[in-house]
N, C-alpha and C positions, 0 to 999 in steps of 0.2 A: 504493500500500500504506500508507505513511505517513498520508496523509487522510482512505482506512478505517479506520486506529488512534485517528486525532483524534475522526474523527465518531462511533464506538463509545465513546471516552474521555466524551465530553461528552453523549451519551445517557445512559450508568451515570451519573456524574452528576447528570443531571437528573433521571433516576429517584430517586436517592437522595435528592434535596432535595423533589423531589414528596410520598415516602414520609415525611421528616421533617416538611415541614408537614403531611400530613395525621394525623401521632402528635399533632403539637403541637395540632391544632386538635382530634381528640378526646379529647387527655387529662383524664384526670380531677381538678381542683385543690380540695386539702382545704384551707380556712382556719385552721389551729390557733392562736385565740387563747387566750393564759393572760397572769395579773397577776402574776407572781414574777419571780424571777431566772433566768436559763439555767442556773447552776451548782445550783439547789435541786433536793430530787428528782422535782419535778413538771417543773421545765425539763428534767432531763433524759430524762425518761420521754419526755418531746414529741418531743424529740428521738431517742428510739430508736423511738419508733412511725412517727415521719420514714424511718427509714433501712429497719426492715422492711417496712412499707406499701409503698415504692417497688420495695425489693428483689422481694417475690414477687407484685405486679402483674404485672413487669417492665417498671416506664415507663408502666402504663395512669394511675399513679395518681403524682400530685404533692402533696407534702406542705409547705407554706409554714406557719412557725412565727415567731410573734409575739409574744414573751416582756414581760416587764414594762411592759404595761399600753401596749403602744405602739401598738393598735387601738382597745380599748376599757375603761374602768375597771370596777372590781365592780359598779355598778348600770346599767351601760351593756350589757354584753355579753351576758346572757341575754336581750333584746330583740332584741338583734342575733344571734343565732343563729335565734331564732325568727321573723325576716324572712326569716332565709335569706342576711346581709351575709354570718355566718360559718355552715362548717359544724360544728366543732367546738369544744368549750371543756371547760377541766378545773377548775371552781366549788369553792369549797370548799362543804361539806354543807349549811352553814348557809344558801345564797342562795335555798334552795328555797324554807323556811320562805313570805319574802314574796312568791314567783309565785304561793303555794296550795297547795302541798304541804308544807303542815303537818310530818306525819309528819317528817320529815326532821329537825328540831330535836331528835330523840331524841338524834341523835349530840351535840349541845350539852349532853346532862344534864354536870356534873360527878361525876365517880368511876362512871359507869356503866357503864365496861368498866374492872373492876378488873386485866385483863391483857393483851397482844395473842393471844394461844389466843381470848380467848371473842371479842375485835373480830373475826377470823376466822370463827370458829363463826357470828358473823351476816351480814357483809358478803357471805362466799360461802356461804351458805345459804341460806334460803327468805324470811328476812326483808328480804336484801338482795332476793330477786327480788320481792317482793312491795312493795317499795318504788318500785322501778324502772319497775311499773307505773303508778304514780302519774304517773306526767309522761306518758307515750303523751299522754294527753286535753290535754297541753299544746301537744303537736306536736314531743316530744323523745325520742328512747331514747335510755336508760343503757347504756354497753356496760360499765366497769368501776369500782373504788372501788379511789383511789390513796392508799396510805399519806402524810400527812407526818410527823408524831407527836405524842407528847402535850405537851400545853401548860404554859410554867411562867409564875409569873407577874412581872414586876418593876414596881417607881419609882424612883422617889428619894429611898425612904427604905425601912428594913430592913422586910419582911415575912414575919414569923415566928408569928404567931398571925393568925385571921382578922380582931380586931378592930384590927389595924394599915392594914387595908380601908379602915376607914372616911373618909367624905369626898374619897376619893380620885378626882382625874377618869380613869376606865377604857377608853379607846380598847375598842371589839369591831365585830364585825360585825352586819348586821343581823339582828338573832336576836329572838324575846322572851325563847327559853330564857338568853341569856345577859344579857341586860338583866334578867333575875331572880337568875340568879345575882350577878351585881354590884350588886345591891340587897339580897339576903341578906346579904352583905359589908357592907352600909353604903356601897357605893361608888358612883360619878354614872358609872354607862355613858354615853357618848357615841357613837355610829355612824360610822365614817368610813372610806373608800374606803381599800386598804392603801399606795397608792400616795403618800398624802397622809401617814401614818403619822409618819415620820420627824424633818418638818420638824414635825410638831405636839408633837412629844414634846421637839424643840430649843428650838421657840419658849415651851414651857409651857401649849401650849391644852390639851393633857389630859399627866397627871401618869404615869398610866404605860399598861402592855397587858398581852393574854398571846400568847405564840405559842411555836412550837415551836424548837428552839434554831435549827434552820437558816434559819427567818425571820429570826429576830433577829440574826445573825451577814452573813447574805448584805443585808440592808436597812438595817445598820449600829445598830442602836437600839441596839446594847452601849455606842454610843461617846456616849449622849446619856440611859443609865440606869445609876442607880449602884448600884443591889442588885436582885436576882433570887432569887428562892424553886424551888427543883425541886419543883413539887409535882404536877404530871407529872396535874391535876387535870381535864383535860379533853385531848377526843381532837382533831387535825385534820385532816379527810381531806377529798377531792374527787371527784366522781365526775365520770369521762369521757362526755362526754355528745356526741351529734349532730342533726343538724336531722332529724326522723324524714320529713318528705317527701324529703330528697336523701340519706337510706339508704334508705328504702324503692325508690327508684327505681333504684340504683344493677345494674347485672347482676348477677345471683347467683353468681357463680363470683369478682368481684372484691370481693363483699359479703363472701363467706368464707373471702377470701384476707386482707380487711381485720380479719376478725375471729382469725383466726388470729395475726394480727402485735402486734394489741390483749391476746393472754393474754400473749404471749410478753412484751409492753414491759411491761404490768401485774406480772409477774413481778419483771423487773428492778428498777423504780421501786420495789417493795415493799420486793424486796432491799437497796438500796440505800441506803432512808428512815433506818434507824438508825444506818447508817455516819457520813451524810452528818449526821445530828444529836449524833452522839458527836465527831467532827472540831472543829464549828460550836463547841461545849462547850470542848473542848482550846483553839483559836484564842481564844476570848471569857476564858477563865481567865488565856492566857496573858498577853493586852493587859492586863490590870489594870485596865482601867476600869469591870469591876461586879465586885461583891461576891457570889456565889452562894451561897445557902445552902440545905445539905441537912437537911431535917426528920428530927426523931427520930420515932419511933413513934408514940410521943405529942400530937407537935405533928401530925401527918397527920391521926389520927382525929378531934381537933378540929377541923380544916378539912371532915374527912366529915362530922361532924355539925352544923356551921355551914349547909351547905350541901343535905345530904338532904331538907328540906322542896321544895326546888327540883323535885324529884321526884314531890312529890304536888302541888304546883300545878299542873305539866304535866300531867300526866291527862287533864284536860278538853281540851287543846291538842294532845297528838301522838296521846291514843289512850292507856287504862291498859293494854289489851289486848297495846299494841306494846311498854310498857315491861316489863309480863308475861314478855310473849315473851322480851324479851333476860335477862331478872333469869334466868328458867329455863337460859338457855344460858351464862351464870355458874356457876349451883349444878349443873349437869353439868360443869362446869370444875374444880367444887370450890371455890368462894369461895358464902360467905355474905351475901347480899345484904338 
């Protein structure tokens, strides 16, 4: 009787390790690279798409998350998605620009979404989907557009008027839109990986940036810039993106289980973006190591109008059509564009 108990003990068993390798070996592994911090609100969006992806697979699907830049850097890794190394990446707007999809610098105009309503009104609307289509032809679908916020800008010395810009060397990313706007300014854009950021603003090879306060709080740059302007003058977001042959191929029941788990963390990460840059703000104020300062009226509009030629230079570059577009879904917002 005893030995019938063993030899049924050790068949369940081996059934059960049978069952577990063969989960393991058709499970599905998502690569999620991103360049930030785990605590920003794109790390943690990754990480709630992590926990629901898995959750309502249950187990078909594995979610491996790769935070500050510990795969691949900003000009590394839309290559490598589109090999197929990874399957997912969360880019800010701007990396489109130099794959060839243009369009996508639109989000770099400065002051082109005077509020988060009308960013809304385009991201999930038709401009967002009609955006989206633009990478297909690349070999990529867009599943969503993750808030970070809007950008202020600092150096090392007070900027309070645009012409305090001038000469200034400008860390951005690789945009044209925004290497004109730092030329509008009088200032020497420089391109450089975010990862690299830090140590260049320490060491003095460019003089200052712009980013959103939780960049700048989670990457340390408060502690190596000594004034900051809220001028809240441009937008930074990231669209979640995937290898469109390893979604296309994936089953259709775990594709729209996937995609279900994607509105939900879209949600939260949204939610989340302003918290997570109001905190960043409070933390950065409180170290005492920059200076911030809040524009009056006055000093803002001058910065919009330093700046709004930027807007008809792009025309020929994203599309006057596309800037059309969003300028109309501003003035249904109620702002005068």
């Amino acid at each position: 009787m005893k030995l019938t108990k063993l030899l049924c003990a050790a068949a369940a068993v081996g059934c059960l390790m049978t069952s577990s390798v063969a989960l393991a070996q058709n499970q599905i592994v998502i690569k999620f690279s991103h360049v930030v911090a785990p605590e920003t609100p794109k790390g943690k969006g990754a990480e709630k798409f992590k926990e629901l992806a898995e959750q309502r697979t249950g187990g078909k699907v594995k979610v491996e998350v790769y935070p500050n830049s510990q795969l691949y850097k900003d000009k590394e890794e839309l290559e490598a998605l589109q090999l197929g190394a990874v399957q997912m990446l969360a880019p800010s707007l701007a990396k489109f620009g130099p794959l060839g999809a243009k369009e996508f610098e639109v989000f770099d105009l400065p002051y082109i979404f005077p509020s988060k309503d009308v960013l809304r009104r385009v991201t999930e609307g038709e401009v967002g989907k009609q955006l989206f289509q633009k990478l297909e032809s690349k070999g990529i679908v867009g599943l969503a557009y993750w808030d970070n916020g809007f950008k202020i800008m600092s150096a090392n010395k007070p900027l309070t008027k645009p012409e305090d810009m001038k000469g200034l060397k400008m860390r951005i990313q690789s945009s044209k839109v925004l290497d004109a706007q730092m030329r509008a300014l009088g200032a020497l854009p420089q391109v450089m990986a975010f990862s690299e950021v830090y140590q260049a603003l320490q060491t003095g090879v460019v003089d200052g940036t712009e980013n959103p306060p939780s960049n700048m709080y989670t990457q340390k740059m408060h502690e190596v810039q000594k004034h900051a302007t809220l001028t809240d003058h441009g937008y930074l977001g990231y669209a979640v993106i995937v290898n469109k042959k390893f979604w296309d191929g994936l089953p259709t029941d775990v594709r729209t289980q996937l995609e279900s788990a994607m509105k939900d963390a879209t949600a939260y990460a949204n939610d989340i973006a302003q918290n997570e840059n109001d905190v960043a703000m409070a933390q950065m104020k409180a170290s005492g190591k920059t200076q911030f300062h809040e524009q009056t009226k006055e000093e803002r509009q001058a910065w919009v109008n330093a700046l709004k030629p930027v807007h008809k230079d792009a025309e020929s570059r994203v599309g006057k059509d596309l800037i059309q577009q969003i300028y109309k879904e501003a003035e249904a917002a109620g702002f005068k564009m």
